[in-house]
C-alpha positions as CSV (number, residue, x, y, z in Angstrom):
1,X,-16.8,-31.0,11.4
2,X,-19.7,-29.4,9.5
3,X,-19.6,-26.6,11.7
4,X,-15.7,-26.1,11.2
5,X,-16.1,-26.5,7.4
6,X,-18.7,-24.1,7.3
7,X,-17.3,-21.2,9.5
8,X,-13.9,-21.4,7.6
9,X,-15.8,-21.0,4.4
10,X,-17.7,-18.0,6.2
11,X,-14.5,-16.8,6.8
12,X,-12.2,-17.0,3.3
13,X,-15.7,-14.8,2.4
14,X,-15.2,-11.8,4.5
15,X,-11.3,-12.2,3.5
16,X,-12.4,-12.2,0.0
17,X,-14.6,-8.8,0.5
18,X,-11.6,-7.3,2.2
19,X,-9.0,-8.5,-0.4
20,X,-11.3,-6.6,-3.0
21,X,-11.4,-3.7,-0.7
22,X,-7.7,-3.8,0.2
23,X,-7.4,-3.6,-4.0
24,X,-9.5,-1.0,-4.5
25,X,-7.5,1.2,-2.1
26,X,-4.5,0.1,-3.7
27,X,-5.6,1.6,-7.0
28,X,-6.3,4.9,-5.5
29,X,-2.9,5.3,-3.3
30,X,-1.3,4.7,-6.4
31,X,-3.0,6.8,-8.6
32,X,-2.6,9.6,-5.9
33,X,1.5,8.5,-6.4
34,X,1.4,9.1,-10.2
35,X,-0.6,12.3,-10.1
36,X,2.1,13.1,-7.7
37,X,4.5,11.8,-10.0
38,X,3.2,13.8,-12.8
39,X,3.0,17.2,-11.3
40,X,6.4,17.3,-9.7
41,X,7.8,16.1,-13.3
42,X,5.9,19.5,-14.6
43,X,7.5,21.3,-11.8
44,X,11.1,19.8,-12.9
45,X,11.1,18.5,-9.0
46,X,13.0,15.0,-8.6
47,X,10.6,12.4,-8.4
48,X,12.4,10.4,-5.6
49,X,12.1,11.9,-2.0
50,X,13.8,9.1,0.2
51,X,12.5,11.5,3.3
52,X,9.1,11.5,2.2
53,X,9.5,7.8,2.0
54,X,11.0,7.6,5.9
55,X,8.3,9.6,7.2
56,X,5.5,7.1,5.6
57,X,7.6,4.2,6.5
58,X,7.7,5.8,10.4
59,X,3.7,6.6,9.8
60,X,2.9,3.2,9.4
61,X,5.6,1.8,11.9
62,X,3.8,4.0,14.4
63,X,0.0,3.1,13.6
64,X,1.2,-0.7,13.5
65,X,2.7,-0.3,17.1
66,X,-0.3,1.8,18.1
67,X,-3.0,-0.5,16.9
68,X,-1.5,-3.7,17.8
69,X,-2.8,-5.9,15.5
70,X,-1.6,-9.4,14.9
71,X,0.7,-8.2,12.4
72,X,3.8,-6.8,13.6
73,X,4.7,-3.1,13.0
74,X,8.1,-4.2,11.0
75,X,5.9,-6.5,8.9
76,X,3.5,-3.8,8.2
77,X,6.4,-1.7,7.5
78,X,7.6,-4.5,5.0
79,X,4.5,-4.8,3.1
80,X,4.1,-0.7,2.9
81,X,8.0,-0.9,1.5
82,X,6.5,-3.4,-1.5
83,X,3.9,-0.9,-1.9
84,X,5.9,2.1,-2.3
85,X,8.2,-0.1,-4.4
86,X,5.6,-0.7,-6.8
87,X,4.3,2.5,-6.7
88,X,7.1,3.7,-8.2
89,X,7.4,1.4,-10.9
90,X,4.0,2.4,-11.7
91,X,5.6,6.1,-12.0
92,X,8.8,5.2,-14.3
93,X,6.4,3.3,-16.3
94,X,4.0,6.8,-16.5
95,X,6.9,8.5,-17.3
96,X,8.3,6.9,-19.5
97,X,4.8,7.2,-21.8
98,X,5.2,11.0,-21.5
Protein backbone atom coordinates (compact mmCIF):
# COMPACT_ATOMS: atom_id res chain seq x y z
CA UNK A 1 0.00 0.00 0.00
CA UNK A 2 3.00 2.25 0.75
CA UNK A 3 4.32 1.60 -2.47
CA UNK A 4 0.87 2.65 -4.27
CA UNK A 5 0.68 5.79 -1.95
CA UNK A 6 3.93 6.71 -2.77
CA UNK A 7 4.05 6.33 -6.67
CA UNK A 8 0.65 8.22 -6.96
CA UNK A 9 2.21 11.03 -5.02
CA UNK A 10 5.35 10.69 -7.48
CA UNK A 11 2.90 11.11 -9.98
CA UNK A 12 0.32 14.24 -9.01
CA UNK A 13 4.30 15.76 -8.97
CA UNK A 14 5.24 15.41 -12.53
CA UNK A 15 1.40 16.41 -13.24
CA UNK A 16 2.06 19.41 -11.21
CA UNK A 17 5.48 20.40 -13.19
CA UNK A 18 3.48 19.90 -16.33
CA UNK A 19 0.38 21.87 -15.20
CA UNK A 20 2.92 24.84 -14.60
CA UNK A 21 4.39 24.16 -17.94
CA UNK A 22 1.09 23.71 -19.67
CA UNK A 23 0.36 27.54 -18.00
CA UNK A 24 3.23 29.00 -18.93
CA UNK A 25 2.60 28.17 -22.62
CA UNK A 26 -0.81 29.31 -22.16
CA UNK A 27 0.44 32.83 -21.39
CA UNK A 28 2.56 33.03 -24.41
CA UNK A 29 -0.21 31.59 -27.09
CA UNK A 30 -2.25 34.12 -25.79
CA UNK A 31 -0.01 36.91 -25.76
CA UNK A 32 0.92 35.93 -29.35
CA UNK A 33 -3.22 36.29 -29.87
CA UNK A 34 -3.32 39.83 -28.56
CA UNK A 35 -0.26 41.08 -30.31
CA UNK A 36 -2.15 39.65 -33.10
CA UNK A 37 -5.11 41.28 -31.95
CA UNK A 38 -3.50 44.56 -31.69
CA UNK A 39 -1.76 44.82 -35.01
CA UNK A 40 -4.71 43.76 -37.20
CA UNK A 41 -6.81 46.48 -35.04
CA UNK A 42 -3.87 49.05 -36.37
CA UNK A 43 -4.30 47.69 -39.75
CA UNK A 44 -8.33 48.20 -39.46
CA UNK A 45 -8.37 44.24 -40.32
CA UNK A 46 -11.45 42.38 -38.51
CA UNK A 47 -10.29 40.76 -35.65
CA UNK A 48 -12.39 37.47 -36.03
CA UNK A 49 -11.08 35.09 -38.85
CA UNK A 50 -13.53 31.98 -38.28
CA UNK A 51 -11.04 30.30 -41.16
CA UNK A 52 -8.08 30.95 -39.33
CA UNK A 53 -9.96 29.32 -36.47
CA UNK A 54 -10.90 26.04 -38.77
CA UNK A 55 -7.52 25.57 -39.85
CA UNK A 56 -6.13 25.53 -36.03
CA UNK A 57 -9.14 23.53 -34.99
CA UNK A 58 -8.08 20.90 -38.17
CA UNK A 59 -4.24 21.43 -37.00
CA UNK A 60 -4.88 20.04 -33.79
CA UNK A 61 -7.56 17.47 -34.96
CA UNK A 62 -4.76 16.16 -37.15
CA UNK A 63 -1.84 16.02 -34.55
CA UNK A 64 -4.35 14.48 -31.98
CA UNK A 65 -5.21 11.60 -34.59
CA UNK A 66 -1.49 11.52 -35.52
CA UNK A 67 -0.06 11.14 -32.09
CA UNK A 68 -2.65 8.99 -30.56
CA UNK A 69 -2.57 9.79 -27.29
CA UNK A 70 -5.11 8.76 -24.71
CA UNK A 71 -6.97 11.80 -25.33
CA UNK A 72 -9.15 11.70 -28.29
CA UNK A 73 -8.57 14.12 -31.24
CA UNK A 74 -12.37 15.61 -30.73
CA UNK A 75 -11.50 16.13 -27.09
CA UNK A 76 -8.24 17.79 -27.94
CA UNK A 77 -10.21 19.69 -30.41
CA UNK A 78 -12.64 20.71 -27.46
CA UNK A 79 -10.15 21.85 -25.10
CA UNK A 80 -8.18 23.95 -28.04
CA UNK A 81 -11.99 25.55 -28.81
CA UNK A 82 -11.93 26.75 -24.78
CA UNK A 83 -8.67 28.06 -25.62
CA UNK A 84 -9.36 30.06 -28.55
CA UNK A 85 -12.53 31.01 -26.71
CA UNK A 86 -10.67 32.63 -24.06
CA UNK A 87 -8.16 33.96 -26.09
CA UNK A 88 -10.49 36.08 -27.47
CA UNK A 89 -11.89 37.39 -24.47
CA UNK A 90 -8.56 38.21 -23.56
CA UNK A 91 -8.61 40.39 -26.95
CA UNK A 92 -12.09 42.29 -26.39
CA UNK A 93 -10.88 42.85 -23.02
CA UNK A 94 -7.33 44.52 -24.77
CA UNK A 95 -9.39 46.32 -26.87
CA UNK A 96 -11.60 47.58 -25.10
CA UNK A 97 -8.53 49.38 -22.92
CA UNK A 98 -7.35 50.98 -26.13
Amino acid sequence: MAEVLTEIEELRRRIDVIDDQLMRLLNVRVACALEIGRLKHDANLPIYDPEREKAVLAMVRDSATRLAGPLEAEAVVRIFERVIDEARRAERIAADKR
